[in-house]
Jmol script that loads the backbone (N, CA, C; Angstrom):
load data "model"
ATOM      1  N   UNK A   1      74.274  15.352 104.525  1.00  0.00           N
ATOM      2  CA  UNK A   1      75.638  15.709 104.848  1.00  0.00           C
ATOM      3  C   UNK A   1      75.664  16.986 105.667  1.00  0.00           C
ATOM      4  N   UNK A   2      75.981  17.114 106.871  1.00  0.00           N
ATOM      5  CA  UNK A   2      76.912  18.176 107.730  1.00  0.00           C
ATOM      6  C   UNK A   2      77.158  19.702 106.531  1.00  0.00           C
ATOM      7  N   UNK A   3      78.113  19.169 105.999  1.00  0.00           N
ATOM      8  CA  UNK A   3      78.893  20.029 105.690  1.00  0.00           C
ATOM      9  C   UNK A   3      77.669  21.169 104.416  1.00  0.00           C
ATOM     10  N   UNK A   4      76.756  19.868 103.521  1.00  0.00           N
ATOM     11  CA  UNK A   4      76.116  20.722 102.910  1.00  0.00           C
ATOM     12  C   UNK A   4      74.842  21.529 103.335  1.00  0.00           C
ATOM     13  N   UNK A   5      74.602  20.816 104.665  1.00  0.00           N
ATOM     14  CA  UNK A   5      73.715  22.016 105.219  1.00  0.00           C
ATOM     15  C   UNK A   5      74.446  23.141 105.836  1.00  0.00           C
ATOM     16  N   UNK A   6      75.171  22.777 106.347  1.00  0.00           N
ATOM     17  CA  UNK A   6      75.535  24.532 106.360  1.00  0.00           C
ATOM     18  C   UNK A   6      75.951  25.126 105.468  1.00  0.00           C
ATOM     19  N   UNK A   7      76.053  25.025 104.440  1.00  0.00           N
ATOM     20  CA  UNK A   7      75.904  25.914 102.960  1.00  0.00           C
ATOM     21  C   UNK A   7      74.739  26.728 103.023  1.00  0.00           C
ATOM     22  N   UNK A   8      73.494  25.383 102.808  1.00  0.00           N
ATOM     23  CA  UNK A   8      72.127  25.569 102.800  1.00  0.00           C
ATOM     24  C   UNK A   8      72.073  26.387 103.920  1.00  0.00           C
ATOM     25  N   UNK A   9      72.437  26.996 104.926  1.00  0.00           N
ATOM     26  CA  UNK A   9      72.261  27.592 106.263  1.00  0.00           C
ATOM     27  C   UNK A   9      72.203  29.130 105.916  1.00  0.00           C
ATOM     28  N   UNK A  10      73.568  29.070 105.080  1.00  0.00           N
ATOM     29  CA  UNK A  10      74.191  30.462 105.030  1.00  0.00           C
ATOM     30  C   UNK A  10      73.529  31.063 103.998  1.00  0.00           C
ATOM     31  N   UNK A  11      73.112  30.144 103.026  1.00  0.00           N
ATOM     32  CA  UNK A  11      72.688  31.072 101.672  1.00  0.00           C
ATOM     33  C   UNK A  11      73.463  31.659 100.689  1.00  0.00           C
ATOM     34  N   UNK A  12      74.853  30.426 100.917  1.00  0.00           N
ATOM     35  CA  UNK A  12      75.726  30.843  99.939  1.00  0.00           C
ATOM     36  C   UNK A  12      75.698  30.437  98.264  1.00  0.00           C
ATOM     37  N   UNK A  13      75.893  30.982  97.088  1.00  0.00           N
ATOM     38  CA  UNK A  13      75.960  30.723  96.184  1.00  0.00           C
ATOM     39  C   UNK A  13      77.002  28.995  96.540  1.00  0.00           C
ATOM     40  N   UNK A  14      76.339  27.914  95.820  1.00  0.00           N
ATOM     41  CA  UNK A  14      77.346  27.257  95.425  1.00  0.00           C
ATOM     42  C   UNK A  14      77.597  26.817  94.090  1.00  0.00           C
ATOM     43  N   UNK A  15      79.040  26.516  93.609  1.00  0.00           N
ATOM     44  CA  UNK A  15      78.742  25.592  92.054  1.00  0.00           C
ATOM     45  C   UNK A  15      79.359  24.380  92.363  1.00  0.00           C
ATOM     46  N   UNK A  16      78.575  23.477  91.758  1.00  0.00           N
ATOM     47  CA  UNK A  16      78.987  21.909  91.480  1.00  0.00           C
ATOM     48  C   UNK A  16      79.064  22.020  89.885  1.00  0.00           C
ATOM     49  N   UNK A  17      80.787  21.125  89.877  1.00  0.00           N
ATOM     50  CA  UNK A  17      81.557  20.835  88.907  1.00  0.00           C
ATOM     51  C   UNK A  17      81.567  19.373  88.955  1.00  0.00           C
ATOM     52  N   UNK A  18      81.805  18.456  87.739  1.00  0.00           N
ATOM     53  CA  UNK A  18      81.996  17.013  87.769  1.00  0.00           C
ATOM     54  C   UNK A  18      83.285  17.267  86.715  1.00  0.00           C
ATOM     55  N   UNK A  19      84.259  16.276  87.401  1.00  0.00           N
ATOM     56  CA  UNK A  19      85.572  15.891  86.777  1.00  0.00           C
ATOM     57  C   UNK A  19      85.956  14.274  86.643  1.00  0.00           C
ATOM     58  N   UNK A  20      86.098  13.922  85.662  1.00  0.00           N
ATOM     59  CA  UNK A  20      86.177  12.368  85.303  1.00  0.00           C
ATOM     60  C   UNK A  20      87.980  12.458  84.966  1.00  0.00           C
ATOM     61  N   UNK A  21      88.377  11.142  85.473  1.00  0.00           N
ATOM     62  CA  UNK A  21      89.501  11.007  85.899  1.00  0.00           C
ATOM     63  C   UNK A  21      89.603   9.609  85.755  1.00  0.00           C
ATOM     64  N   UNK A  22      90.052   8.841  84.294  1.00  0.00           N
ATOM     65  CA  UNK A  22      89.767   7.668  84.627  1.00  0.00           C
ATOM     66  C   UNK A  22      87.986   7.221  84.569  1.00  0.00           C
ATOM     67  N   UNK A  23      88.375   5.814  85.342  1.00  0.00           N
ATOM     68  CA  UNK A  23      86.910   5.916  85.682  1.00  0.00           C
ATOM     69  C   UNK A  23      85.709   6.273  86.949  1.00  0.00           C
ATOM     70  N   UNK A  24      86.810   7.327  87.656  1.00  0.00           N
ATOM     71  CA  UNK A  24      86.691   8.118  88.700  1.00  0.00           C
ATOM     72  C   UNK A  24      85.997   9.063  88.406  1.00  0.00           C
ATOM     73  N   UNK A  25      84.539   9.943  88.710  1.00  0.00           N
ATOM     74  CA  UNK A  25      84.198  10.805  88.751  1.00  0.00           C
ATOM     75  C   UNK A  25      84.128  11.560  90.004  1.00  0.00           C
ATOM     76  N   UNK A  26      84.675  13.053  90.091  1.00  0.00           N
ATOM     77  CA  UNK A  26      84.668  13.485  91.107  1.00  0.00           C
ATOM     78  C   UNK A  26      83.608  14.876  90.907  1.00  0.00           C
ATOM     79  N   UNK A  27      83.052  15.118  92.199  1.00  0.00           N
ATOM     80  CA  UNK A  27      82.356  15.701  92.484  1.00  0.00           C
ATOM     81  C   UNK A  27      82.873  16.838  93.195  1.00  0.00           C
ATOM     82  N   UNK A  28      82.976  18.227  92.161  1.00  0.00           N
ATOM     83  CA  UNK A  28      83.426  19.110  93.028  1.00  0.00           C
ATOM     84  C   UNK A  28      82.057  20.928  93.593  1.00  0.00           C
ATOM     85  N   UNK A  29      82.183  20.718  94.712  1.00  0.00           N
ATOM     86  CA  UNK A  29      81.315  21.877  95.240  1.00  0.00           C
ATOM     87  C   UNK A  29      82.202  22.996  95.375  1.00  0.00           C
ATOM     88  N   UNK A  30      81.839  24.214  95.300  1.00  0.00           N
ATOM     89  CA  UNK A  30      82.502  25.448  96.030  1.00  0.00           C
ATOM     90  C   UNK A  30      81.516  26.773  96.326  1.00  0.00           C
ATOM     91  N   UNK A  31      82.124  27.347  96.831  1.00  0.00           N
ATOM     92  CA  UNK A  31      81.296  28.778  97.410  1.00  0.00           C
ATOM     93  C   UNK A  31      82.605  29.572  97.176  1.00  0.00           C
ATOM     94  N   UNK A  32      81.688  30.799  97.500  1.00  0.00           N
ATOM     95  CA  UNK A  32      83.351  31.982  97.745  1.00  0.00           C
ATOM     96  C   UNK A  32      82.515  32.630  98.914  1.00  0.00           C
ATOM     97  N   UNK A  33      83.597  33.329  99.871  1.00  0.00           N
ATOM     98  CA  UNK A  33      82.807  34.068 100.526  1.00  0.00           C
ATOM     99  C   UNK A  33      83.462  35.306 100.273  1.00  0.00           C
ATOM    100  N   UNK A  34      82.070  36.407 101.091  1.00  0.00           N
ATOM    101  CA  UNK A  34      82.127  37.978 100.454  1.00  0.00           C
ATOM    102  C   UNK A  34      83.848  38.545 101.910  1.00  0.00           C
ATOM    103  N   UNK A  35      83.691  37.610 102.212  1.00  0.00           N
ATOM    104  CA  UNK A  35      85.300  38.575 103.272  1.00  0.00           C
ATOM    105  C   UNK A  35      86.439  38.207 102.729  1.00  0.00           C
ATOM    106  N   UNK A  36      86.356  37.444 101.259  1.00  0.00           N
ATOM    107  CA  UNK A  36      88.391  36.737 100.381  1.00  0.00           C
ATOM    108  C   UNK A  36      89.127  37.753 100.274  1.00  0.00           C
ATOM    109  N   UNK A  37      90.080  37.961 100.900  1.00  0.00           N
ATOM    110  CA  UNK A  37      90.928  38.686 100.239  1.00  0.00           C
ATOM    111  C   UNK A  37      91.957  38.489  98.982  1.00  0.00           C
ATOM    112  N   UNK A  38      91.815  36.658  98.498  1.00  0.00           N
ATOM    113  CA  UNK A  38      92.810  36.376  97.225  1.00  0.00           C
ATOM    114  C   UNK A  38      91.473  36.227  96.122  1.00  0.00           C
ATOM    115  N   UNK A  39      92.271  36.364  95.363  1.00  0.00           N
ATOM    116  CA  UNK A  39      91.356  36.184  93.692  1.00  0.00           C
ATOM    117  C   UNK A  39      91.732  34.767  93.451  1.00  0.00           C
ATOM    118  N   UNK A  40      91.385  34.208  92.726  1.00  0.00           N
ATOM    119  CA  UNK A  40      91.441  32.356  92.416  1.00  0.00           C
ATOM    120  C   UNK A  40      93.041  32.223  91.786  1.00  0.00           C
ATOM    121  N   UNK A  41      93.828  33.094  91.005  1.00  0.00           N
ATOM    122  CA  UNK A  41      95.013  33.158  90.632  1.00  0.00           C
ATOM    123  C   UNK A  41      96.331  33.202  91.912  1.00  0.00           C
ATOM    124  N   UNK A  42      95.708  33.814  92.904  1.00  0.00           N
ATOM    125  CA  UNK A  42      96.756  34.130  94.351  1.00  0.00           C
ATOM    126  C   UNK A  42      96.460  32.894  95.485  1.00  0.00           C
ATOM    127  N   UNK A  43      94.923  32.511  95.149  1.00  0.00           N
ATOM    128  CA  UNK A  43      94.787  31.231  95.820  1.00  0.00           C
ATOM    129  C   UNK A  43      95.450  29.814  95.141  1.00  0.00           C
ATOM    130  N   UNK A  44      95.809  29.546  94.179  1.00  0.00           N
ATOM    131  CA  UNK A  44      95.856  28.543  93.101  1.00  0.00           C
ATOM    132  C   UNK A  44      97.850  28.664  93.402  1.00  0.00           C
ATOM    133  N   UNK A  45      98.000  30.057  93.356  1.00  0.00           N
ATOM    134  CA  UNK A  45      99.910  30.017  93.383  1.00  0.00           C
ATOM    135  C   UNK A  45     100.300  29.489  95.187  1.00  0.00           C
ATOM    136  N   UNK A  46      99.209  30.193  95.785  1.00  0.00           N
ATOM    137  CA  UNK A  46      99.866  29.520  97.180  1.00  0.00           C
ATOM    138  C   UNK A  46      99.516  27.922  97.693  1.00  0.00           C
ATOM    139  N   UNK A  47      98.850  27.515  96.866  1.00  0.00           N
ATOM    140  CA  UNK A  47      98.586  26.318  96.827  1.00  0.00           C
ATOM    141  C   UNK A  47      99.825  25.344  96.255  1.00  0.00           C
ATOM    142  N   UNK A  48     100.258  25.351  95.361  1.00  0.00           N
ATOM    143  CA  UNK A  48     101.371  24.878  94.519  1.00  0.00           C
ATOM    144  C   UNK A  48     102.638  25.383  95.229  1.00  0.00           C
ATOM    145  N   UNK A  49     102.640  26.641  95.864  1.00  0.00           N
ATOM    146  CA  UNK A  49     103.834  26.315  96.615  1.00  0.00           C
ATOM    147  C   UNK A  49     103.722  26.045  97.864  1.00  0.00           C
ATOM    148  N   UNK A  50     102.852  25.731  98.697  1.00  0.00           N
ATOM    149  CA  UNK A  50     102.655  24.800  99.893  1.00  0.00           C
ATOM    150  C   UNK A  50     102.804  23.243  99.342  1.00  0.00           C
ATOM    151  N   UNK A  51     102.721  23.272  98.286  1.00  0.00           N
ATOM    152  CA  UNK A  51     103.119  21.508  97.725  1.00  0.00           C
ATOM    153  C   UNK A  51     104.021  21.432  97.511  1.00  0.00           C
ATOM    154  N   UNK A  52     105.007  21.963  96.838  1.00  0.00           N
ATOM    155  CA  UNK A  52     106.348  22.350  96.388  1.00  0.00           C
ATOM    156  C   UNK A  52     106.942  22.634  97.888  1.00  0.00           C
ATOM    157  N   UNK A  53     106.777  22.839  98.948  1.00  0.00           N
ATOM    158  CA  UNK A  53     107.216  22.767 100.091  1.00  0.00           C
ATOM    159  C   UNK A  53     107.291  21.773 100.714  1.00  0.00           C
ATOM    160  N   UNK A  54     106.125  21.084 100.790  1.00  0.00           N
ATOM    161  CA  UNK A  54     105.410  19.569 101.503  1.00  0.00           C
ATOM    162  C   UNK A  54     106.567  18.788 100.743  1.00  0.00           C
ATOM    163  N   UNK A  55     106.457  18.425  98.831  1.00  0.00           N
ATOM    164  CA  UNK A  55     107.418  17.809  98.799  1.00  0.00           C
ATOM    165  C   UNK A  55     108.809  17.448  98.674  1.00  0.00           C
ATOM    166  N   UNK A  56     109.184  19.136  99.441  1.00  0.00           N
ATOM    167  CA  UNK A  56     110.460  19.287  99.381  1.00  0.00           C
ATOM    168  C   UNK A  56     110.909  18.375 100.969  1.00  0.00           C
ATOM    169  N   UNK A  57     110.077  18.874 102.094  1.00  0.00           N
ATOM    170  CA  UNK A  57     110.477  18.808 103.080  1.00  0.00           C
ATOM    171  C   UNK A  57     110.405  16.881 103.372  1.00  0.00           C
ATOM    172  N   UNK A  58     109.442  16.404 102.591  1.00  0.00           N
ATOM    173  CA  UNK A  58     108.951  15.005 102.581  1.00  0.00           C
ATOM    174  C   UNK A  58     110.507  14.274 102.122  1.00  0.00           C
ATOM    175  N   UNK A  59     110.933  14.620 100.912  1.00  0.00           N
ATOM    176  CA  UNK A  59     112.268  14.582 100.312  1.00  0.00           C
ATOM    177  C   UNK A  59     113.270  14.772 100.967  1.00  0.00           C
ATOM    178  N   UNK A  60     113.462  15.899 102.313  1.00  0.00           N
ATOM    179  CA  UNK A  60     114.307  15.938 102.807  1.00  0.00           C
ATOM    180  C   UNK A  60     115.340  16.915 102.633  1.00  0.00           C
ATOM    181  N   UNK A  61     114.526  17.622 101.459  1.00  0.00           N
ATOM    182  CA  UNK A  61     115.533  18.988 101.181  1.00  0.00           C
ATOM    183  C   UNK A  61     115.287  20.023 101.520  1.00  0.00           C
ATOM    184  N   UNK A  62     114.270  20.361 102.284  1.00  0.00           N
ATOM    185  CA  UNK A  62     114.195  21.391 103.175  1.00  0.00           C
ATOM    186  C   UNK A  62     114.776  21.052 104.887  1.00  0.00           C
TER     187      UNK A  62
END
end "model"
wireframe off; spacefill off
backbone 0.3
color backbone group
């Protein structure tokens, strides 16, 4: 995969998480990098309200 060699490139810490969903298992990777300016709590709130936007505007009420 593309995407996981350049992980392997950079020499970034990664963690792999597995989440079962059903009988769906998903496979989750991540890194952080050293330039974030949000902590996982400021990333996680602007996330939920970019959705809360998406399905406002999808809805028609924005």
């Amino acid at each position: 995969m593309k995407g996981v060699d350049l992980l392997n490139e950079k020499k970034l810490a990664v963690t792999k998480t597995e989440h079962k969903i059903g009988k769906t298992t998903y496979i989750i990777c991540s890194s952080f990098s050293d330039k974030a300016t949000d902590n996982l709590d400021k990333k996680i709130e602007k996330l939920i309200r970019k959705d809360i936007e998406e399905n406002a505007r999808n809805q028609g009420v924005l």
